[in-house]
Structures are given as C-alpha cells and as structure tokens.
RODO-2510 file (C-alpha; in nm, 4 decimals, decimal comma):
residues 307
     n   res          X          Y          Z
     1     x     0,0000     0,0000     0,0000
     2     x     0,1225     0,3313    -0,0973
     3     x     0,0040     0,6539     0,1106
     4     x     0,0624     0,9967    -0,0244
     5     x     0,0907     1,3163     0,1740
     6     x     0,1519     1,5560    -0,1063
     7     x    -0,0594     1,6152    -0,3535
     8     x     0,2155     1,7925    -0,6131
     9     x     0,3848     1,5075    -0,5870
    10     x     0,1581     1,2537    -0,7162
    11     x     0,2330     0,9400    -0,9717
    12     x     0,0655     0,9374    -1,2773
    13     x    -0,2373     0,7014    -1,2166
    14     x    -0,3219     0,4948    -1,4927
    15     x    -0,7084     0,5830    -1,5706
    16     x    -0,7892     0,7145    -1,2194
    17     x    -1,0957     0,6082    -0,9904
    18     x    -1,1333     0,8264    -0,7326
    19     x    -1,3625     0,8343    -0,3854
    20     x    -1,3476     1,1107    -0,1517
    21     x    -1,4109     1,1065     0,2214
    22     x    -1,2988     1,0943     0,5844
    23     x    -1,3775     0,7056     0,6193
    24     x    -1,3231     0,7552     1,0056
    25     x    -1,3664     0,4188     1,1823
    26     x    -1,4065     0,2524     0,7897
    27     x    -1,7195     0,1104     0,8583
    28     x    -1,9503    -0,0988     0,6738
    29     x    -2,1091     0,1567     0,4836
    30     x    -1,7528     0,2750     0,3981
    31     x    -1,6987    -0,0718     0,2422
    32     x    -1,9684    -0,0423    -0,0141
    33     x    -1,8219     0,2647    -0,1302
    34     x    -1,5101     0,1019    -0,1433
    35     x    -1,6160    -0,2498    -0,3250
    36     x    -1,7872    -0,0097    -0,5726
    37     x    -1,4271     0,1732    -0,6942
    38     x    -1,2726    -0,1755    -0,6809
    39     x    -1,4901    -0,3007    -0,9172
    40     x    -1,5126     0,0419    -1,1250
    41     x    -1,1380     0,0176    -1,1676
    42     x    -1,1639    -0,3142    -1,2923
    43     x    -1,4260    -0,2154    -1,5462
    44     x    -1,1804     0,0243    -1,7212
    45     x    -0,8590    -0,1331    -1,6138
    46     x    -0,7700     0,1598    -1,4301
    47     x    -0,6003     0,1959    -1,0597
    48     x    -0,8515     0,2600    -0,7375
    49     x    -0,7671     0,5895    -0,5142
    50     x    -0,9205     0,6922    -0,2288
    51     x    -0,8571     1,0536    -0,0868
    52     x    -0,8802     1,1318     0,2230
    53     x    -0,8010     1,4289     0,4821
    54     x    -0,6207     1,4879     0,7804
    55     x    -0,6952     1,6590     1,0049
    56     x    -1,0941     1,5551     0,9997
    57     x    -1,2759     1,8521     0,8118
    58     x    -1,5278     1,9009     1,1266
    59     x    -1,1784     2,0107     1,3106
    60     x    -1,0849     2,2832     1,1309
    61     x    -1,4484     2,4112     1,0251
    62     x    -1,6116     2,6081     1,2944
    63     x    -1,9470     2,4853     1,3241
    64     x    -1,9854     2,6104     1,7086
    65     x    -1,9803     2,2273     1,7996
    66     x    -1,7349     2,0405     2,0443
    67     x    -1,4709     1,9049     1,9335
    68     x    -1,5472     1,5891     1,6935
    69     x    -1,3437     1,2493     1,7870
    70     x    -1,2206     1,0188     1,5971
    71     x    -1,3098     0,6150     1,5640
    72     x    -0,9618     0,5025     1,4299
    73     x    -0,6305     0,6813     1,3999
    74     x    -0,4717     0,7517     1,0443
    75     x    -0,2514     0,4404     1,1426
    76     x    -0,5882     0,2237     1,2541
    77     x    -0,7201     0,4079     0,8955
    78     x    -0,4190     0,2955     0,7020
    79     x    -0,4564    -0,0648     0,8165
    80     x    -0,8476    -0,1425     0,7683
    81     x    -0,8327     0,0353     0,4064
    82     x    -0,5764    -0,2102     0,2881
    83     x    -0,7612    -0,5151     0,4305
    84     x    -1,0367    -0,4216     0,1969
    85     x    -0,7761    -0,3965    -0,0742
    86     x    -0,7056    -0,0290    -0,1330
    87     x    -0,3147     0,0546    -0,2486
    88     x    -0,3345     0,3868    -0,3246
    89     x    -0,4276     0,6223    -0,0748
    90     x    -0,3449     1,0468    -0,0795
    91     x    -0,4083     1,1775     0,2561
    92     x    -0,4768     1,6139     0,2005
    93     x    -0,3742     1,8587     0,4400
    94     x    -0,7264     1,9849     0,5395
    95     x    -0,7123     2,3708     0,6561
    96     x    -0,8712     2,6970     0,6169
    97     x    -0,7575     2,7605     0,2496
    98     x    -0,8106     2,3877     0,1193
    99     x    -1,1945     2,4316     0,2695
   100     x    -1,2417     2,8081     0,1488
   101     x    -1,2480     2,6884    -0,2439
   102     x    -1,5799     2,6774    -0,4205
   103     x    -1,7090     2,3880    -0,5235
   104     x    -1,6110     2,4921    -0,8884
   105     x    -1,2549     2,5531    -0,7735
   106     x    -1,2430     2,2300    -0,5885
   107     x    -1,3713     2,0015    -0,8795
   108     x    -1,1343     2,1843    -1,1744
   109     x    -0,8234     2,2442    -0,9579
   110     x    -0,7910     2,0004    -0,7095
   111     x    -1,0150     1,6762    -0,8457
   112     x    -0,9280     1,7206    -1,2350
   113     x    -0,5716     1,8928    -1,2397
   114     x    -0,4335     1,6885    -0,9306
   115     x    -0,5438     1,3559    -1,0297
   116     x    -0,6787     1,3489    -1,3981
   117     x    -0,9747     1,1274    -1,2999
   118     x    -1,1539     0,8656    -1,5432
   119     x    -1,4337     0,8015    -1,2854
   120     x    -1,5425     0,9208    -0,9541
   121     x    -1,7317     0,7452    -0,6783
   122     x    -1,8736     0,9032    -0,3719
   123     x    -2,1127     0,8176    -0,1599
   124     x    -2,5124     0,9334    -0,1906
   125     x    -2,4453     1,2283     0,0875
   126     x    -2,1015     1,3315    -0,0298
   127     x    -2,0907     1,7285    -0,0034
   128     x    -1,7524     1,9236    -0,0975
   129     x    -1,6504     2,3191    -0,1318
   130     x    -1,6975     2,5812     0,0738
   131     x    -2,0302     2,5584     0,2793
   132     x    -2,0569     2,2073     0,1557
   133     x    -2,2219     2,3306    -0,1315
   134     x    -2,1167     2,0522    -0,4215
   135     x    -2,2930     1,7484    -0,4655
   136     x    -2,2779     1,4776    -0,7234
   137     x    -2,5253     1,7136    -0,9434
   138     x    -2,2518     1,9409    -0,9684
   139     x    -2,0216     1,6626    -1,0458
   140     x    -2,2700     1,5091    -1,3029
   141     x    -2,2352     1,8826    -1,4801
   142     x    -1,8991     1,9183    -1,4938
   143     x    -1,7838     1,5584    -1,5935
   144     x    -1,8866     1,6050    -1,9487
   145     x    -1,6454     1,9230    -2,0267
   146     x    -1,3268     1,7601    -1,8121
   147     x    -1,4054     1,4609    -1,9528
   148     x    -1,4299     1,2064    -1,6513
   149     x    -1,7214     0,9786    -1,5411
   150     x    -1,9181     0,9856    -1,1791
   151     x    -2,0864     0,7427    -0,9860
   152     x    -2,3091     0,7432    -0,6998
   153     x    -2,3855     0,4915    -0,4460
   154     x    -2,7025     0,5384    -0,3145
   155     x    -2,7963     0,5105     0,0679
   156     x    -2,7258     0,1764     0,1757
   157     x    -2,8988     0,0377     0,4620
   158     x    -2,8986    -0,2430     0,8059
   159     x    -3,1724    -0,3067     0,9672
   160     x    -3,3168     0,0194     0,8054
   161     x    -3,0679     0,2181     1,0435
   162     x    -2,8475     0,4260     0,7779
   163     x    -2,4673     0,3659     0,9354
   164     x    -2,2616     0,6593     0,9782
   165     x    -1,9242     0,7535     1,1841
   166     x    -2,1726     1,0235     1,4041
   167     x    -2,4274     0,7133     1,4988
   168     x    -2,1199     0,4895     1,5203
   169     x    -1,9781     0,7571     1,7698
   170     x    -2,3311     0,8121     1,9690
   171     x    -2,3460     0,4210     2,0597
   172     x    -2,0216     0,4052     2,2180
   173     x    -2,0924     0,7448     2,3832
   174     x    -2,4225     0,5475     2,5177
   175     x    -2,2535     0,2088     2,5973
   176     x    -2,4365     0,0406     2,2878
   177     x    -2,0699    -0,1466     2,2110
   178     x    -2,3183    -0,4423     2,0066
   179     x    -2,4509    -0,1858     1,7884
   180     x    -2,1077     0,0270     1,7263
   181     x    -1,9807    -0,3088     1,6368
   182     x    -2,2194    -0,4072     1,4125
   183     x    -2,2072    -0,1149     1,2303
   184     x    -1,8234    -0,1010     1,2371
   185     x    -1,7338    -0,4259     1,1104
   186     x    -1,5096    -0,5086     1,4211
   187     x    -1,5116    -0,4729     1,8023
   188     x    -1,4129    -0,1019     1,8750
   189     x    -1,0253    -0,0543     1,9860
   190     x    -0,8162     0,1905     2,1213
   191     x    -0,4582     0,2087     2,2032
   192     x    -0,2885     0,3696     2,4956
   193     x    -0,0096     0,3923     2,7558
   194     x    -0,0056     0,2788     3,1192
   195     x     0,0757     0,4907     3,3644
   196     x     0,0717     0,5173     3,7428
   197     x    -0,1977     0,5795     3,9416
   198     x    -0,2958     0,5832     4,3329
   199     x    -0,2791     0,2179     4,3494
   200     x    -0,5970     0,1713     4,5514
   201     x    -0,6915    -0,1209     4,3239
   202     x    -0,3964    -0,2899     4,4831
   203     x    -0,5800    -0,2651     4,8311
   204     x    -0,9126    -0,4653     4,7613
   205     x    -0,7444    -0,6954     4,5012
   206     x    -0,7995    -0,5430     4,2008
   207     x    -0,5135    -0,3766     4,0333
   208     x    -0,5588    -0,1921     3,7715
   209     x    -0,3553    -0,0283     3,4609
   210     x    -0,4301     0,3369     3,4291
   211     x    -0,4366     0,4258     3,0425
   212     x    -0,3792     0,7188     2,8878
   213     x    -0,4645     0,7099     2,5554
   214     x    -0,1515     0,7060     2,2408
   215     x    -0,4293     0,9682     2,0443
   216     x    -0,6094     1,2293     2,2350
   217     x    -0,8188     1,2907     1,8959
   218     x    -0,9174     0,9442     1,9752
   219     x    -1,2595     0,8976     2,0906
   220     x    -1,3006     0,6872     2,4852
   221     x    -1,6555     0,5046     2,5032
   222     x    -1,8515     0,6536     2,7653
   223     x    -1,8415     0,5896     3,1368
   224     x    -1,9049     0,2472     3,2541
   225     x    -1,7717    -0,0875     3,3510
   226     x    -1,6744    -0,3138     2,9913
   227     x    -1,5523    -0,6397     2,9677
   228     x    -1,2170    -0,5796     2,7228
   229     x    -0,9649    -0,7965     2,5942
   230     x    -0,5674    -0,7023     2,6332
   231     x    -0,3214    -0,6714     2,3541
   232     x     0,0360    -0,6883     2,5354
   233     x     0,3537    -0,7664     2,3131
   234     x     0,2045    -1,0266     2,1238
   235     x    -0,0117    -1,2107     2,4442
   236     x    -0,4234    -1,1434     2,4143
   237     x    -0,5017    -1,1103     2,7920
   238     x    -0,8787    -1,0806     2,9220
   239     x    -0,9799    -0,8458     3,2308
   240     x    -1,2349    -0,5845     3,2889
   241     x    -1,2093    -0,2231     3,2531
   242     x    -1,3749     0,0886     3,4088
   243     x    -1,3827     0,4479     3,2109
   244     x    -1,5401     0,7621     3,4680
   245     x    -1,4536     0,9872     3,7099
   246     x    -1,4471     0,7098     4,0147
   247     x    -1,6887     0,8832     4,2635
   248     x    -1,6529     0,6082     4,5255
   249     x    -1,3190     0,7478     4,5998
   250     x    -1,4233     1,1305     4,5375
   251     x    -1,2212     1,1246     4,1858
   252     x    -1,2209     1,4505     4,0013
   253     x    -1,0924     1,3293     3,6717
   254     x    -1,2104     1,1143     3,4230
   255     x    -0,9748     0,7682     3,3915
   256     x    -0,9663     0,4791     3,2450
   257     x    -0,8384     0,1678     3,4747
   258     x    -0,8176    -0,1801     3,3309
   259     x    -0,8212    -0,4682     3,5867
   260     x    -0,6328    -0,7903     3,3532
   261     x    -0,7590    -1,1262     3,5195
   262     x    -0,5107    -1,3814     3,6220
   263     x    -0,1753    -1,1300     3,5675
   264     x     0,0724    -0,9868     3,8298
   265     x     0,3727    -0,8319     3,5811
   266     x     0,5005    -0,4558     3,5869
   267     x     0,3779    -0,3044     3,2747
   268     x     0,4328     0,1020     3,3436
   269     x     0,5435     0,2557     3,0328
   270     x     0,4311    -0,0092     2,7890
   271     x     0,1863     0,0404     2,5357
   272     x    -0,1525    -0,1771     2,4977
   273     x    -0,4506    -0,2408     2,2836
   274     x    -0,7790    -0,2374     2,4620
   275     x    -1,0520    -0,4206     2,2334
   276     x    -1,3971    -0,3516     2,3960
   277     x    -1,6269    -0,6614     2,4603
   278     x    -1,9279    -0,5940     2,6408
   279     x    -2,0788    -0,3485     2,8819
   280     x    -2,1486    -0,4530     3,2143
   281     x    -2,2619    -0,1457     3,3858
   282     x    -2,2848     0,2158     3,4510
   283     x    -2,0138     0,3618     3,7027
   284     x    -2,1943     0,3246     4,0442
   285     x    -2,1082     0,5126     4,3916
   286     x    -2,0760     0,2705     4,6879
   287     x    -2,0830     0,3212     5,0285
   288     x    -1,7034     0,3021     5,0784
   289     x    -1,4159     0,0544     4,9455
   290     x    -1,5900    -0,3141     5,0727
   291     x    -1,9120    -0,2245     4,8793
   292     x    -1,7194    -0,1709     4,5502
   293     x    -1,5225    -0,4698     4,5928
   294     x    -1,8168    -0,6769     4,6096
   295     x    -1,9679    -0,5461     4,3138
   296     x    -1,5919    -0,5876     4,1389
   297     x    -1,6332    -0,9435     4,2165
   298     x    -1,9558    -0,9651     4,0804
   299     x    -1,8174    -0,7948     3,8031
   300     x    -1,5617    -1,0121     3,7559
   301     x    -1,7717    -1,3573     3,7601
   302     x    -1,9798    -1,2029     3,4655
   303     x    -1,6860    -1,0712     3,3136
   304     x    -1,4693    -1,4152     3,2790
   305     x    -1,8149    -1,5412     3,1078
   306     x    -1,6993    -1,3580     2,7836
   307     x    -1,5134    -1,4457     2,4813
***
C-alpha cells in the first residue's frame, strides 16, 4: 500500500478512480463505497484511489460544535483500508484555504488537475466546497467538459438504520458497544499507555492499569464498567475495565483503569490495545471501598463469562 501526503507530488495514475471522504472508523457503509471503486477500476482497467483528509474537516471548520473524535487513527485508517484492498491512498492537508475553495474551484483544480480522474465514486451524501455546497449534481455537470465519469452509491442500509461515523460515535458514547460493532465491522479498539496511578486497586485486590490514551483525537466510550480484551507484546489477555470519574473514591478526573484477570507483571510505560467486549454497567457510587469490591467481584464472575 502506498500513502501519499503531497498532492504535487503525485504518480501518474493509470485511468484514475477516485472516492473522496474521511472514512473515520471505515465502517460498513464505507466498504460499499469502497467495493464499488474496486470493481469500477476493474471495469476500465484503471487503478482505485481513495482521498482522504487529515486533520478531519469538522476540526478545522467552525461549526460552534465540540470538538469531533475520531473512531480510528490515520494508522488504525491505514490498516483497515488495505484489508479491503485499497493501495493507493493520498491523505490532504485539510485547513482553512483547502476548505475556502468553491465547489467549482475544488472540482477543476484540485479533483481534475491533481489527479486526472476517469471516474469518480462518492457516496449518496457526499458534499464538498466551501459551505458544503457541491454534490454529485454538480459533479454530473462538470464531468462532461473535463471529460471524466461519476458514480453514486445510493444510501445503503442495516436493519433500516443508515450507518454513519456520528451514529457509530453516539453508541459508544451510550454504551451500545453491540450496535457500534455491528455497524463497524469489528469490536471497537483503542490504544494507549499505562501509567501510574494511586494504586488503591492494589488494596481490595484489584489492580488496575491506568491508560492514557496514544491519540487524544481518539474517541473513549462513555463511562461504565466493559468487559475488554488485552493486547500486550504479542499475548491477548482478558480483564475488565472501568472508564469515569471514580466517585466512590471522590475522583475529580475522568480515567480509564483496566483490571487484567489472572496477571501480576510490571507493565508502566508499555503500550496496549484495549478491544472492547461488552458493557457490564454504569459507574456506580458505593458506600465506601468493601461495597465496591463486592460489586468488582460480581463484576468479575460475569466478566470471565466472555469471549
């Protein structure tokens, strides 16, 4: 897989096919898009490019929201696109300038004299230009004087629920980890470093890894107990994990603490993968440390139930 980074310095592509998007998390309404320019480039024996943007558009235009997070990393990004077969990917610089152009100025200067396409195929809701005026209409009526095709894939449906990266993001903001997953593909991930915390765990008999995450773009599910599996080195470990703000012990922070079953090793400083399983429960405040502990071993005796 090849990934570009600047768009002046871009191989000639023999009979371009082009899609345009974020794909953040690359979920499965992403792959339709992207089985579609597979097989369009096989129709005209030309080479399949997807463009993307970093940083995520919805971080650099005001639109008087918080701050939008992200399902996968460029890296996480990188990976899933090549497991459904795309080679060529050009990753633009998205700022002020890029996102001032008209839609006009973005389809003649950027689409046609950047990458020459022969076809281009976006997705039914894919807007472009400033105030996300362009559509594929405007595409349809410029493809005949610069000479290139379009396609559009039309909405694409599960269980009549239309999947996007903004529902994708509002289930694991909820908890829903079944439906994120169903809608991603894959069990939702995230990657981060341990670091040291109070140690209280240690006192009832559950010590945990504190995590701070390798991304902070990256987004953490919401608040709640989850049973996870553990990436370490190359070992898959299973434990539990808790994301909030710990009230039992008057926290004032939010944390995440993973509790790995059947492990007693010194792991500050390393780096793991936390692949989310199932949600247990909300974050709870007991009535002092042996309450909690009881619930952490109910906890746990649900927990090792999962695979």
């Amino acid at each position: 897989m090849q990934v570009y980074t600047n768009v002046d310095q871009l191989p000639e592509f023999k009979n371009a096919v082009l899609t345009i998007g974020t794909f953040d998390g690359v979920h499965l309404g992403h792959k339709k898009i992207l089985d579609h320019l597979i097989a369009t480039a096989k129709e005209c024996k030309g080479t399949p490019v997807l463009i993307t943007f970093y940083p995520h558009p919805k971080q650099v235009v005001k639109s008087g929201k918080n701050t939008v997070f992200m399902l996968c990393t460029q890296q996480e990004k990188y990976v899933l696109l090549e497991q459904y077969g795309i080679q060529h990917i050009v990753v633009v610089p998205f700022d002020e300038k890029f996102s001032s152009q008209s839609p006009e100025e973005y389809i003649q200067h950027f689409l046609v004299d950047q990458f020459h396409p022969h076809t281009i195929v976006i997705g039914y809701d894919h807007r472009f230009g400033k105030g996300r005026a362009g559509d594929f209409h405007l595409l349809e009526q410029k493809a005949a004087e610069a000479n290139f095709r379009v396609k559009e894939i039309p909405e694409k449906l599960i269980q009549n629920v239309v999947i996007s990266s903004t529902k994708i993001r509002d289930a694991l903001l909820d908890g829903d980890i079944d439906t994120a997953a169903e809608y991603l593909g894959y069990r939702y991930s995230f990657r981060g470093k341990v670091i040291e915390g109070n140690k209280l765990g240690r006192t009832i008999g559950y010590p945990t890894a504190n995590i701070e995450l390798e991304d902070h773009h990256k987004l953490v599910p919401g608040n709640g107990v989850y049973v996870v599996e553990i990436k370490l080195d190359k070992r898959t470990l299973k434990g539990m994990m808790n994301i909030g703000m710990r009230p039992t012990v008057g926290g004032t922070k939010r944390v995440i603490e993973v509790h790995i079953f059947d492990f007693d090793e010194d792991i500050y400083h390393k780096t793991i993968r936390i692949t989310l399983i199932k949600w247990l429960r909300p974050e709870q405040k007991f009535n002092g440390l042996d309450e909690l502990k009881v619930q952490l071993a109910k906890d746990e005796a649900l927990a090792r139930k999962w695979d």
